[in-house]
C-alpha positions as a printed Julia matrix, in Angstrom:
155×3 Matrix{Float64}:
   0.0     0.0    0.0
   1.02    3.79  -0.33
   3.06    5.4    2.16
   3.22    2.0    3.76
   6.86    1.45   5.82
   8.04   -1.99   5.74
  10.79   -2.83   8.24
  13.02   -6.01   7.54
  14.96   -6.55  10.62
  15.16  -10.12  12.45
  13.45  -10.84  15.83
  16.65  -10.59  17.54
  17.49   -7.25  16.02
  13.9    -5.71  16.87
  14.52   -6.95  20.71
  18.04   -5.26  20.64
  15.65   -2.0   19.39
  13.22   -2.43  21.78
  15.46   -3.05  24.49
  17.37    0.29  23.33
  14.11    2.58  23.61
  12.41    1.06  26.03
  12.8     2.17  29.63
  12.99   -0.27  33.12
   9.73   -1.16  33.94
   9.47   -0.69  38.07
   6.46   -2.41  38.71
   7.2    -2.54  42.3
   6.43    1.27  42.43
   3.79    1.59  39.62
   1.78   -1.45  40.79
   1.26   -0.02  44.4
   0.94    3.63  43.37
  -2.28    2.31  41.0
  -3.63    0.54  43.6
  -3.78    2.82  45.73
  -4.71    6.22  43.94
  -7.56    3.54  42.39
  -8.4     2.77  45.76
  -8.14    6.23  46.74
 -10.83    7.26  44.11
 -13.27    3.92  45.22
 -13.28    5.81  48.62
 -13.97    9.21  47.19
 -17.38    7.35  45.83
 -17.99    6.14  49.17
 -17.67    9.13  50.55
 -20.39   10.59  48.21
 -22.28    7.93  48.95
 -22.5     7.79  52.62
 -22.98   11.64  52.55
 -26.05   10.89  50.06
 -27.13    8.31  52.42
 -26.65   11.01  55.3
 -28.87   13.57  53.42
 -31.39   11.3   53.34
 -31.44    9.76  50.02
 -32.26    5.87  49.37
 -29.51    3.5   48.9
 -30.29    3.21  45.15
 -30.37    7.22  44.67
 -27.42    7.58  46.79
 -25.36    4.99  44.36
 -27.14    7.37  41.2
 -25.6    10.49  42.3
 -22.54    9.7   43.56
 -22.05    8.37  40.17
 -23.14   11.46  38.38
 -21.01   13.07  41.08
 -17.87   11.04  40.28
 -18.74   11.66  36.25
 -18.68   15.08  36.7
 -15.29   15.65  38.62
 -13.5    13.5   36.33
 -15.03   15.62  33.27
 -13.77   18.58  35.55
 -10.13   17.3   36.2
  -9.72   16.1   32.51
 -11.17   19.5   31.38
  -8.78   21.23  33.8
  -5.84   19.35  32.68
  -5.48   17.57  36.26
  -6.91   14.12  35.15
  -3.98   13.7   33.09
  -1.49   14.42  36.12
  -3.18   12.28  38.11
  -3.0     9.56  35.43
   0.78   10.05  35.15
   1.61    8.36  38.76
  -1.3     6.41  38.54
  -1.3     4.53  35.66
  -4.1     1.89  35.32
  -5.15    3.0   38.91
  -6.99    5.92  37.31
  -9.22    3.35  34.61
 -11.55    2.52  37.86
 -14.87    1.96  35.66
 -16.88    5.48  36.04
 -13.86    8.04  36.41
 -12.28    6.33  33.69
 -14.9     6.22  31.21
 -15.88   10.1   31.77
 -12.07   10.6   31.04
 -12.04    8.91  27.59
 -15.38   10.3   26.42
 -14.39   13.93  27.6
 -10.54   13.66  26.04
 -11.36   13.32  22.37
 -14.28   16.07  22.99
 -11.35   18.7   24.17
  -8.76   17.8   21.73
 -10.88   18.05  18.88
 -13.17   21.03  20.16
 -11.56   23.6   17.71
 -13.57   21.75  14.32
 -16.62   23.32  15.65
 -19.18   21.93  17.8
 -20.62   19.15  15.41
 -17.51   17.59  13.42
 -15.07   18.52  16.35
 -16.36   17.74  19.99
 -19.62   15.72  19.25
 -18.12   13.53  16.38
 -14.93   12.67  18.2
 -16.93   12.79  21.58
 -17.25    8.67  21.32
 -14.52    7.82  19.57
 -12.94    5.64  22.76
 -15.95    5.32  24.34
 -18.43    4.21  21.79
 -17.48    1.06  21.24
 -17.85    0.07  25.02
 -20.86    1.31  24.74
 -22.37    0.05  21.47
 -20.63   -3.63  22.91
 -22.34   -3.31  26.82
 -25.85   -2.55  25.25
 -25.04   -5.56  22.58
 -23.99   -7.41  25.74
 -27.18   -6.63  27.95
 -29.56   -7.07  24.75
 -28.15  -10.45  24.58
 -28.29  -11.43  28.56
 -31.85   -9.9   28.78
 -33.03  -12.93  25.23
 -31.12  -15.35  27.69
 -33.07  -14.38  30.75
 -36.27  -14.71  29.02
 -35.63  -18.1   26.89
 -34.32  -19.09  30.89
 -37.16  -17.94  32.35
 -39.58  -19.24  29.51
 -38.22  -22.66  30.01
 -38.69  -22.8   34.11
 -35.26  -21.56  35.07
């Protein structure tokens, strides 16, 4: 294909490469500086949710809010530029579920924002995100037909 870069070099000479430009890996400070800023931002939640609870709010709208609430400060710290920070010690410890799926749906919206509204924030808006969520609705779509075929069966 055009403009297509074909490397011939051996295995063992793409290892010596990749051993060249590749730094140490120190998972014995990455691993436990994941867990626990991803810990970290589990007990943030809680926190939101007990004070929901506190306020008075059910169990079930206390777990609603405190996920809107946990949406909308990682849309704030990505939009602020502190998400990414954070991310940088974090590593994988800042992909806990909610936090970071508002992170990859508001990243593509901010780096693209300057193609307009329509073919800049909302086109790229889903470009990460959309396909987790065009495969969990595919996902529960096809656990709801197995609950009812269960169900219509005596299970």
């Amino acid at each position: 294909m055009k403009g297509d870069v074909i490397l011939n070099v051996s295995k063992k000479e793409y290892e010596s490469i990749y051993q060249k430009h590749s730094g140490k890996s120190k998972l014995y400070i990455t691993i436990p500086k994941a867990f626990a800023i991803g810990g970290f931002i589990c007990c943030i939640g809680e926190f939101f949710t007990n004070m929901y609870l506190y306020m008075g709010f059910d169990a079930e709208k206390a777990a609603a809010y405190t996920s809107i609430t946990l949406v909308l400060l990682s849309a704030l710290f990505t939009g602020f530029g502190l998400y990414e920070r954070i991310a940088k010690h974090a590593g994988a410890g800042t992909l806990v579920p909610i936090t970071g799926f508002a992170n990859a749906v508001v990243s593509p919206a901010l780096e693209f924002h300057t193609e307009g509204l329509v073919l800049g924030t909302a086109a790229k808006m889903f470009v990460i995100a959309g396909p987790v969520i065009v495969y969990g609705i595919f996902s529960a779509f096809v656990y709801g037909i197995v609950l009812v075929i269960i169900k219509a069966f005596g299970g």
